[in-house]
N, C-alpha and C positions, 0 to 999 in steps of 0.2 A: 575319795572316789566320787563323793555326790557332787562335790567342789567341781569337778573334771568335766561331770557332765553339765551341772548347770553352766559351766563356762562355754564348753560346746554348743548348745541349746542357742546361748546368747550371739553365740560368734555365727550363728546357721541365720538370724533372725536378721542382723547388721546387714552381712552379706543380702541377703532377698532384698532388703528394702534397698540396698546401694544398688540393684543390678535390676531391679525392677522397675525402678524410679524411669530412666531416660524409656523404655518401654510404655510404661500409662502415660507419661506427658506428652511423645509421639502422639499417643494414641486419642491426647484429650486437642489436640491442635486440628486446626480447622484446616482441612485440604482448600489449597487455593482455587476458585473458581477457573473451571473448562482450562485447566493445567494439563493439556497434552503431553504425555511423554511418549517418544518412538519406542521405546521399550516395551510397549504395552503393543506392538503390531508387528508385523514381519518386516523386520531391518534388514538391508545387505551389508556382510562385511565386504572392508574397503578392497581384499582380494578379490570376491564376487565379481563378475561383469553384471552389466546389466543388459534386461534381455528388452526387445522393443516388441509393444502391441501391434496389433494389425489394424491398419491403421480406419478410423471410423470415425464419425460427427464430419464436423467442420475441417478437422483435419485434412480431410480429401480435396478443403479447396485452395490447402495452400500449395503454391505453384501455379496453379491457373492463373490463365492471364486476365487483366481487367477486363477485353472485351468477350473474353468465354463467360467470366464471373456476373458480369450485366446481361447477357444474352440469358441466364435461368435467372436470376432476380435484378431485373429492370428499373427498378426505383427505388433509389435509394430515399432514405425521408430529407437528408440532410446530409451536405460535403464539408467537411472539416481541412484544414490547410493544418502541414503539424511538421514537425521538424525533417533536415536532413532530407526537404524536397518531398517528401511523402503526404497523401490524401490519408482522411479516413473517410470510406462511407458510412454511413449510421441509417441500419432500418430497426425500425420497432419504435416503444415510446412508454412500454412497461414493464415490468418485472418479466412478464410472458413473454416476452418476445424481443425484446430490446440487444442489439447486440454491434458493433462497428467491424471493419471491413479495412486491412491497413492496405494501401496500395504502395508499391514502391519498385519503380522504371517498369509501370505499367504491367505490375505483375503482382499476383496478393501473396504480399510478406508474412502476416499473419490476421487472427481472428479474435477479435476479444468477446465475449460473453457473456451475458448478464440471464437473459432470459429461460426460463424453466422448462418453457415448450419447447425450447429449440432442440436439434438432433444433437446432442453430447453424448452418444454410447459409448463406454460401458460405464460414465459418469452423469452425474445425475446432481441438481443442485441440492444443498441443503444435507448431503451425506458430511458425515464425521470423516474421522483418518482411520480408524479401524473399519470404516465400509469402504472406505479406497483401500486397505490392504488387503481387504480380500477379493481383490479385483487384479490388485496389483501391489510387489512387495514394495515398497519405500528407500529407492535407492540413495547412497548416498556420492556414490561418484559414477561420473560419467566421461568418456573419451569418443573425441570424431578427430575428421580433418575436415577445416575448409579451405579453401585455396590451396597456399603450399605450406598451410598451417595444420599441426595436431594440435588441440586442445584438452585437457584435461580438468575437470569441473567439479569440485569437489561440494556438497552441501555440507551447513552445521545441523548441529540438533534443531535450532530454530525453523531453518529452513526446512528441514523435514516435515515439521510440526503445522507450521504454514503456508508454503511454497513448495509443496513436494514438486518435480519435476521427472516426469512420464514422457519415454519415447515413441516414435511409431516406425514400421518399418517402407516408410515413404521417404524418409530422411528429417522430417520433423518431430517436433515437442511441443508439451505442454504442460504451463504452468498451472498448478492448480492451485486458486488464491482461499485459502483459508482465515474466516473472520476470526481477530485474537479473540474476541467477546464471545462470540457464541461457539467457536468450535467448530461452524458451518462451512461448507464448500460455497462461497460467493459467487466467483468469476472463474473461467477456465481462458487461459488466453495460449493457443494452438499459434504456433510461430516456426517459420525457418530459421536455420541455423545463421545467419547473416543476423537479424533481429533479434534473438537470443545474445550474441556477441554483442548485441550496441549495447543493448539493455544491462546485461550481465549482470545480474545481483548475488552470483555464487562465488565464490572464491577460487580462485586461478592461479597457477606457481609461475606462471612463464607471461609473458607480453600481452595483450588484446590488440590485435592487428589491427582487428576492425576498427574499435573505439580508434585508435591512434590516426586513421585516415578517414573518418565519418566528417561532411562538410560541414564547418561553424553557419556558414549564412543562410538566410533564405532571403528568397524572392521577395517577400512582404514579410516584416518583422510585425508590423503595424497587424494586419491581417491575420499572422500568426497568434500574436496574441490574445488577439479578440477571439480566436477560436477556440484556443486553450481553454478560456477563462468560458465561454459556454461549455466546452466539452465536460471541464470539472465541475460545473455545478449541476449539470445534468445527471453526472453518474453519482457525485455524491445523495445529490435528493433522490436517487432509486435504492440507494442504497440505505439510505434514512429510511424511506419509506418499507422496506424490509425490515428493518428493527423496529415499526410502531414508533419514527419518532417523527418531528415536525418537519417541512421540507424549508430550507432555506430559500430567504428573500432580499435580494440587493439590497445592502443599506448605503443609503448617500452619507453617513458620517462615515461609515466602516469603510468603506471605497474611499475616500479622498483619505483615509490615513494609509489606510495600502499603497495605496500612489506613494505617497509624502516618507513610509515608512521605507520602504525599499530605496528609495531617489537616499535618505539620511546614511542608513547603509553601504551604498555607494559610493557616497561623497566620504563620509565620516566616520568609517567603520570603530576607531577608538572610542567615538564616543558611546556606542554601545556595547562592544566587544572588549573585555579589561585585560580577559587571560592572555597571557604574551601567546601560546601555543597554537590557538583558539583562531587568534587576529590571523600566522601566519596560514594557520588552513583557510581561511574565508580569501586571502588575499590570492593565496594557489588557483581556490576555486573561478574568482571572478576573473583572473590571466587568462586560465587553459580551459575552465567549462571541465573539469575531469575532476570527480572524486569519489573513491569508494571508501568506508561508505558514502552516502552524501551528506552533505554539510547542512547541517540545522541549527537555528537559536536556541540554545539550554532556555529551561522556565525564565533563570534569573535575568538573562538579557534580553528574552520578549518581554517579561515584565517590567522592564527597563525601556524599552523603546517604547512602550505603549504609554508610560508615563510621558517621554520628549513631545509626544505625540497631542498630547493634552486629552486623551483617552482615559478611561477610568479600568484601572486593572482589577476590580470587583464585577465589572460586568463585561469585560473585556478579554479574550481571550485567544492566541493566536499558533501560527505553524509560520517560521521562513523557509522553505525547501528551496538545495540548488545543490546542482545542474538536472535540470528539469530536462529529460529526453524522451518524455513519451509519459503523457498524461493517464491511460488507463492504469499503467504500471503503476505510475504514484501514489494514485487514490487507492488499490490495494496493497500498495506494499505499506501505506498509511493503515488502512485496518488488520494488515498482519501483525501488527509493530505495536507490543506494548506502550511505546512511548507516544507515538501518534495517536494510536485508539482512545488514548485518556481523554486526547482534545477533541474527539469526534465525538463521545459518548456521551455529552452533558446534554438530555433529553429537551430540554427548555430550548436551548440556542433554536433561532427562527432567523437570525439575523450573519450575514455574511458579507463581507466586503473584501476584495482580492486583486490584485496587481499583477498581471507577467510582465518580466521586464528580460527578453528575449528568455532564457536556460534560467530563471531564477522565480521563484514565487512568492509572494507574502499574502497573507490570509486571515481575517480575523472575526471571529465567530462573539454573537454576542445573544444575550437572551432578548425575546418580547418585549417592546416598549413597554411600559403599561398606559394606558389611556388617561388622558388627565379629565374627570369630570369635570361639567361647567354647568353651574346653575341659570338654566335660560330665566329671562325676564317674563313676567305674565302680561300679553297683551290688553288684559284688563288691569293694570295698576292707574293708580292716584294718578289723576290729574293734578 
């Protein structure tokens, strides 16, 4: 009998520790940093419809036309040239206030974001995803028609977490760009459904009309790109300057391998692209300008190209993005994006040098020179 029990005793003791064990180690692991999960906020299931807000902010000025839109704010600070024939206007020039204007066949397609002051009700910069869901639940799918098209629009978890997507009952939407780093509401970019379909970063079962007949050229590719290439380092450095970090400054070696890097690319793709699967997608992208998602350099072959380059991959560090269709989108769907945010996060980098080469971008971020001291000579030395 005492046999029976101390066996029991022992086999109760085993058990606890086998069953307890994955409970403390859970509990000793480090929760990953501003790891959103939609479970923690009011989700819709995929049955749910979704219901649209009334519509408020900036929202109210999509559909206006350019010259209603100038007749209440008159000057613009600056005109942007940007794909598929479309302006942006750009007023403001700080976190406060800073925001662009997309014009497209003389009509505002949408509104991108930045500034704090600006009228964004019932959103508000710098909220979490739990103060947007109690604003509004987190849906995950969405259904319109445009033309003689229905669409139906599904988000992943990510996209929830991120890029939630909020209706209004005007006929428009807005994305709201969530920083992967901080967790914070960055940019809100208020868009027609035509701009939404170019853009499209959600997942689709059936065709994109739009995408499929959106025009490759513009008027000045030359122009276009020079515009580009201000418009992203404008929002990036606002964007830095929100995280406390340094603003980026043209660098003339970092730009002449941007140029050279994209141009080898182009010409050579095997010689930095090895993976047979890899090569066929870049090749797709460079034909048709069409890739969901878009097509990027893994670490190992920017770190690869920036060697061809005679660049030093210790202080050197980069993003290829392409098909480039709308710069404000990039640079957040860049701080949404795990993968991206790595490269934006290195607090040092001061140093930026960047190439558009029409729908394609190369970019490469580097830390502070250091300064070389130099021992002046004493105007009183030895004769």
């Amino acid at each position: 009998m005492k046999r029976s029990i101390e066996f029991i005793v022992c086999l109760f003791l085993v058990l606890s520790v086998v069953y307890m064990k994955p409970v403390i180690s859970s509990r000793n692991q480090p929760k990953p940093k501003n790891d959103l999960s939609v479970e923690k906020v009011k989700i819709s299931h995929k049955s749910v419809p979704y219901y649209e807000l009334n519509t408020t902010g900036m929202a109210n000025y999509v559909g206006k036309t350019k010259d209603e839109f100038l007749k209440e704010f008159p000057k613009p600070k600056k005109t942007f040239s940007s794909y598929y024939q479309t302006e942006w206007l750009v007023y403001g020039d700080s976190l406060n206030d800073y925001y662009q204007v997309e014009i497209k066949n003389s009509v505002v397609s949408s509104v991108f974001v930045l500034g704090k002051n600006l009228e964004t009700t019932p959103f508000a910069m710098d909220m979490n995803l739990v103060d947007l869901a109690e604003i509004t639940t987190i849906f995950s799918n969405f259904n319109f028609s445009y033309g003689d098209e229905k669409y139906e629009v599904e988000l992943t978890e990510d996209d929830m977490n991120y890029r939630p997507l909020v209706a209004f009952n005007n006929g428009t939407f807005a994305m709201l760009h969530i920083n992967q780093g901080t967790g914070k509401l960055m940019a809100i970019r208020y868009l027609d459904k035509h701009t939404l379909l170019s853009i499209m970063p959600y997942q689709m079962d059936q065709d994109n009309k739009v995408q499929e007949k959106l025009p490759l050229e513009a008027k000045d590719w030359h122009q276009v790109n020079q515009d580009n290439q201000e418009q992203l380092v404008t929002i990036l450095n606002l964007l830095r300057e929100k995280e406390d970090k340094k603003k980026y400054q043209m660098d003339s070696t970092l730009q002449v391998g941007s140029k050279k890097g994209i141009e080898l690319l182009s010409e050579k793709p095997d010689v930095i692209i090895d993976e047979e699967s890899h090569l066929k997608n870049w090749k797709k992208v460079s034909e048709t300008n069409i890739s969901t998602p878009p097509f990027v350099l893994n670490k190992k072959e920017t770190t690869r190209l920036i060697k061809k380059l005679d660049l030093s991959p210790k202080e050197t560090h980069g993003i290829f993005y392409a098909p480039v269709v709308d710069v404000p989108f990039m640079v957040t769907n860049w701080y949404g994006s795990r993968f991206y945010h790595e490269e934006l996060a290195h607090k040092n980098d001061s140093r930026i040098g960047l190439t558009f080469d029409k729908q394609g971008v190369m970019t490469f971020f580097g830390k502070e020179k250091e300064k070389i001291k130099t021992v002046e000579s004493s105007d009183n030395g030895d004769l």
